[in-house]
MDAnalysis code that builds the backbone (N, CA, C; Angstrom):
import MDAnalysis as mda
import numpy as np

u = mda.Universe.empty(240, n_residues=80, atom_resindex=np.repeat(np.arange(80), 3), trajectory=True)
u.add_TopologyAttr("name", ["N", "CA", "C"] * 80)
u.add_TopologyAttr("resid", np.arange(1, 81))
u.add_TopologyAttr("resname", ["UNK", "UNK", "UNK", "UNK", "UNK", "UNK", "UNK", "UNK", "UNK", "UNK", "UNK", "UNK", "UNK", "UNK", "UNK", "UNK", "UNK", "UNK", "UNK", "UNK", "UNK", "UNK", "UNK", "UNK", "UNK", "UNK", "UNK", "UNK", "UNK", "UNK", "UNK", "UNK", "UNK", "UNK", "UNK", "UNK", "UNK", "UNK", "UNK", "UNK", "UNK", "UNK", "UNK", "UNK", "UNK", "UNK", "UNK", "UNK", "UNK", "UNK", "UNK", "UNK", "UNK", "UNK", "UNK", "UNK", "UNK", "UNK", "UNK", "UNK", "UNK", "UNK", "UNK", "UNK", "UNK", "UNK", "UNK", "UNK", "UNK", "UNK", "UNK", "UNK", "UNK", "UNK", "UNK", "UNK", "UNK", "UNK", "UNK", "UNK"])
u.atoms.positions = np.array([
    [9.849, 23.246, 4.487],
    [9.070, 24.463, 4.541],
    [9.096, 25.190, 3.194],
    [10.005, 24.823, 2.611],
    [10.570, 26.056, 1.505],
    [9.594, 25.146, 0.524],
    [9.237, 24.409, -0.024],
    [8.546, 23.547, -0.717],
    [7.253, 23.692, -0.986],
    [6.891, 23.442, 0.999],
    [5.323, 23.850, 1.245],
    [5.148, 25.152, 0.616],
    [6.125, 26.004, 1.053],
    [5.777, 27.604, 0.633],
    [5.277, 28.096, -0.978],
    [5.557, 26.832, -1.985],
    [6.258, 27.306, -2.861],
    [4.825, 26.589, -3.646],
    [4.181, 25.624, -2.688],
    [2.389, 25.636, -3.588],
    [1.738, 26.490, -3.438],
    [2.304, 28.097, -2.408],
    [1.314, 28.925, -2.179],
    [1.346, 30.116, -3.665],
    [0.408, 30.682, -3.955],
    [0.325, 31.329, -4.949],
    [-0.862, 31.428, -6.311],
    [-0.036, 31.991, -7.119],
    [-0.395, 32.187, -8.488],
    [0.241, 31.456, -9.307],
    [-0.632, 30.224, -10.137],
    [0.434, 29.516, -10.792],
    [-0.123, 29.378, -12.446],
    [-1.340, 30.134, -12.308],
    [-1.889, 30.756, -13.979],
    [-1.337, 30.121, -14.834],
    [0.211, 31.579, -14.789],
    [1.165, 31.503, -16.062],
    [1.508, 30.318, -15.916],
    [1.905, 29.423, -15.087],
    [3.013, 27.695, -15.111],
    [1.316, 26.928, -16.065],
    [0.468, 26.810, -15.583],
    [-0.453, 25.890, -16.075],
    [-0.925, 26.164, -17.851],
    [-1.248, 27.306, -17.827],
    [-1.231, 27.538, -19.258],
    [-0.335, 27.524, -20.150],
    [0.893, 27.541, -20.178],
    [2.479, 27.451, -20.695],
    [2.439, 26.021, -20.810],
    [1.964, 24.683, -19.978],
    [2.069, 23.541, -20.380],
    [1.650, 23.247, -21.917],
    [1.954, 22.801, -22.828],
    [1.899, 22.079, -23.865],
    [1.437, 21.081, -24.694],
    [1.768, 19.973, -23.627],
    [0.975, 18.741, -23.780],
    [0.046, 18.519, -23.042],
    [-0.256, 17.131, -23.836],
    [-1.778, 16.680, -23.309],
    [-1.532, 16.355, -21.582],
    [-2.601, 16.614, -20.484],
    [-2.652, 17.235, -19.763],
    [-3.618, 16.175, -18.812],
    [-3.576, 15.345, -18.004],
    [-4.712, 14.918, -16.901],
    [-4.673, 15.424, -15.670],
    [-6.623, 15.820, -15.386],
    [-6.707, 16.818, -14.532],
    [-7.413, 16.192, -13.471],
    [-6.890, 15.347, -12.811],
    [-7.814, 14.301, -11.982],
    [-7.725, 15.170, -10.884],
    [-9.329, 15.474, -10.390],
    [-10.343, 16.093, -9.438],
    [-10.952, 15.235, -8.471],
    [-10.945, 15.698, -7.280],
    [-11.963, 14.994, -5.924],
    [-12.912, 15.739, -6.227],
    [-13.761, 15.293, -6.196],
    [-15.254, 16.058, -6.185],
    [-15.200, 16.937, -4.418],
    [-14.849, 16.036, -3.537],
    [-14.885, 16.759, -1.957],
    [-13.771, 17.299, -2.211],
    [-12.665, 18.164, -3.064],
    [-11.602, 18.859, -2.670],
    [-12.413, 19.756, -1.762],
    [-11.245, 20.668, -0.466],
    [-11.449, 21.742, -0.185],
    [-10.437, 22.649, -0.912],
    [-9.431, 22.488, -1.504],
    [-8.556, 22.844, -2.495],
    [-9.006, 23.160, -3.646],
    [-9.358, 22.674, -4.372],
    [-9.938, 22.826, -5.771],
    [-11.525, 22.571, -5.886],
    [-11.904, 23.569, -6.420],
    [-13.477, 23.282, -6.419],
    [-13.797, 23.213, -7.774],
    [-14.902, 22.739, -8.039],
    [-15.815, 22.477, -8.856],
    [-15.369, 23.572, -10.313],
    [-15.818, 24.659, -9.960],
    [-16.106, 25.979, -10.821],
    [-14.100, 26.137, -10.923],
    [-12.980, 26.212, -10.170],
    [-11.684, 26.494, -10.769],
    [-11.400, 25.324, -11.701],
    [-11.359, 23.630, -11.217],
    [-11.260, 22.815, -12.210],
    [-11.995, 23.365, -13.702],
    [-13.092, 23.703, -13.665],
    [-13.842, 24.159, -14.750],
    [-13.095, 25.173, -15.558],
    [-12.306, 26.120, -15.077],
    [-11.569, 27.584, -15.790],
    [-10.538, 26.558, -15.438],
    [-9.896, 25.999, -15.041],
    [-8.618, 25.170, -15.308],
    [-8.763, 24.670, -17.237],
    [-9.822, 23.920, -17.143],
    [-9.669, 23.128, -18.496],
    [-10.352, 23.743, -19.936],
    [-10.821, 24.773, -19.160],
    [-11.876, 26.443, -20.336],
    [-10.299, 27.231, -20.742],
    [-9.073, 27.051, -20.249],
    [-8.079, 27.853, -20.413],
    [-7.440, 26.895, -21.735],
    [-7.452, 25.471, -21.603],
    [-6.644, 25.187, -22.064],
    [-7.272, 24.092, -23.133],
    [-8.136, 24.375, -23.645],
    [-9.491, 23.151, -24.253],
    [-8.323, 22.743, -25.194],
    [-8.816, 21.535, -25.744],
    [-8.298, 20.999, -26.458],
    [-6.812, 20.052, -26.167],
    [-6.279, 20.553, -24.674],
    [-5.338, 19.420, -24.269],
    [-5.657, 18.691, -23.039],
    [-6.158, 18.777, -22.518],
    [-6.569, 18.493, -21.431],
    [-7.363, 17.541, -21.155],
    [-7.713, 16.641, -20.402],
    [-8.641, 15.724, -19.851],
    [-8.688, 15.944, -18.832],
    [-10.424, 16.070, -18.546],
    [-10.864, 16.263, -16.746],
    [-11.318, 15.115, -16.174],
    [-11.169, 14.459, -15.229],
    [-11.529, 13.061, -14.778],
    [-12.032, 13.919, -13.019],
    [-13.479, 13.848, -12.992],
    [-13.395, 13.748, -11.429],
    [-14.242, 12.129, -10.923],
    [-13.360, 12.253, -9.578],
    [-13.479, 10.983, -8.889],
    [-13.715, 11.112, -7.072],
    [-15.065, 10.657, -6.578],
    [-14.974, 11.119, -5.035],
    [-14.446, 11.018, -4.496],
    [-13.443, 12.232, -4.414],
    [-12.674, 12.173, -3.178],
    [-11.898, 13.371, -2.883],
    [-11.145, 13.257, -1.642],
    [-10.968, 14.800, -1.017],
    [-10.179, 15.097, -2.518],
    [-8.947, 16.012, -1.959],
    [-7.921, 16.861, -2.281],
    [-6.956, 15.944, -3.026],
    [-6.601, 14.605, -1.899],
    [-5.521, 13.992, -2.403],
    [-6.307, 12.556, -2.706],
    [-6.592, 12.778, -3.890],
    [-7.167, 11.621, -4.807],
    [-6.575, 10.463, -4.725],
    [-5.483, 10.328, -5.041],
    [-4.665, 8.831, -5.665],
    [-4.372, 7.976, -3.638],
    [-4.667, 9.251, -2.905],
    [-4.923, 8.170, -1.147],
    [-5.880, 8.013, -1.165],
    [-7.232, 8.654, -1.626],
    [-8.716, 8.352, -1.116],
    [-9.224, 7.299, -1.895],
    [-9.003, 7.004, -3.440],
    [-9.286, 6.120, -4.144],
    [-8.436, 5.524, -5.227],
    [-7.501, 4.658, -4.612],
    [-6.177, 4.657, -5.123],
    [-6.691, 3.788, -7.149],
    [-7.412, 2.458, -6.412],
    [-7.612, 2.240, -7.627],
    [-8.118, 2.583, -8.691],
    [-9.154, 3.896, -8.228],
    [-10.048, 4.575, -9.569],
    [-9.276, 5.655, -9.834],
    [-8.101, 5.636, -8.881],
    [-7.285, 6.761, -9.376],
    [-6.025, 6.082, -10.393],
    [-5.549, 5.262, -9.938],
    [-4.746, 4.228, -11.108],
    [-5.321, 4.103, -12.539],
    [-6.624, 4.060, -12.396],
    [-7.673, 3.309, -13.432],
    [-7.636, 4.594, -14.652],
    [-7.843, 5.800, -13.944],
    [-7.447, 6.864, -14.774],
    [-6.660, 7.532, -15.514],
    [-5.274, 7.235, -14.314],
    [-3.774, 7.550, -14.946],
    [-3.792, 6.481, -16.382],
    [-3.714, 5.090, -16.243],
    [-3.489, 4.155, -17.072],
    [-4.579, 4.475, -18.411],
    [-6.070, 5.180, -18.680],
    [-6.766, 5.110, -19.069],
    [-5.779, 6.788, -20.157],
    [-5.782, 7.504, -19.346],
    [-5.072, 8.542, -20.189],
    [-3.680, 8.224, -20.961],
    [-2.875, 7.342, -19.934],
    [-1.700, 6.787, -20.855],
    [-1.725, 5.838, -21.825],
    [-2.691, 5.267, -22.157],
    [-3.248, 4.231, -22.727],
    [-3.768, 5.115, -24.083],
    [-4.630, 6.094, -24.267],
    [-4.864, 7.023, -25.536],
    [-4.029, 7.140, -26.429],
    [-4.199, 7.143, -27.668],
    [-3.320, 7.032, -29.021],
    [-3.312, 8.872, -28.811],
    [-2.103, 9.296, -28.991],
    [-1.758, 11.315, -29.304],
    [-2.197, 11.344, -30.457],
])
């Protein structure tokens, strides 16, 4: 419970304080994250970030495991 509780919120300050380069893999069907916050997600932090969206709900890497693999590996794969 204490866990669940603890995605509820404001987490602004934690996301912008990150540093490094950054993958922001998006479901296009989130009901969680929409369209327009992914968008001010990566307008906050230009220049580290990569946005990858891919159809699927909320929890991406169950709905489309391999185009979700395909991405992780595609960002770890980039020369810094």
């Amino acid at each position: 419970m204490a866990s669940q509780k603890a995605l509820n919120g404001d987490h602004w300050e934690d996301w912008i304080s990150v540093t490094c380069p950054t993958l922001l893999v998006h479901g296009t069907h989130s009901d969680e994250l929409t369209a327009l916050h992914a968008q001010d997600m990566v307008m906050c932090r230009a220049g580290s970030i990569r946005r990858v969206e891919l159809p699927a709900g909320h929890v991406v890497h169950h709905d489309v495991p391999d185009r979700f693999a395909d991405a992780v590996a595609a960002f770890l794969s980039r020369p810094r």
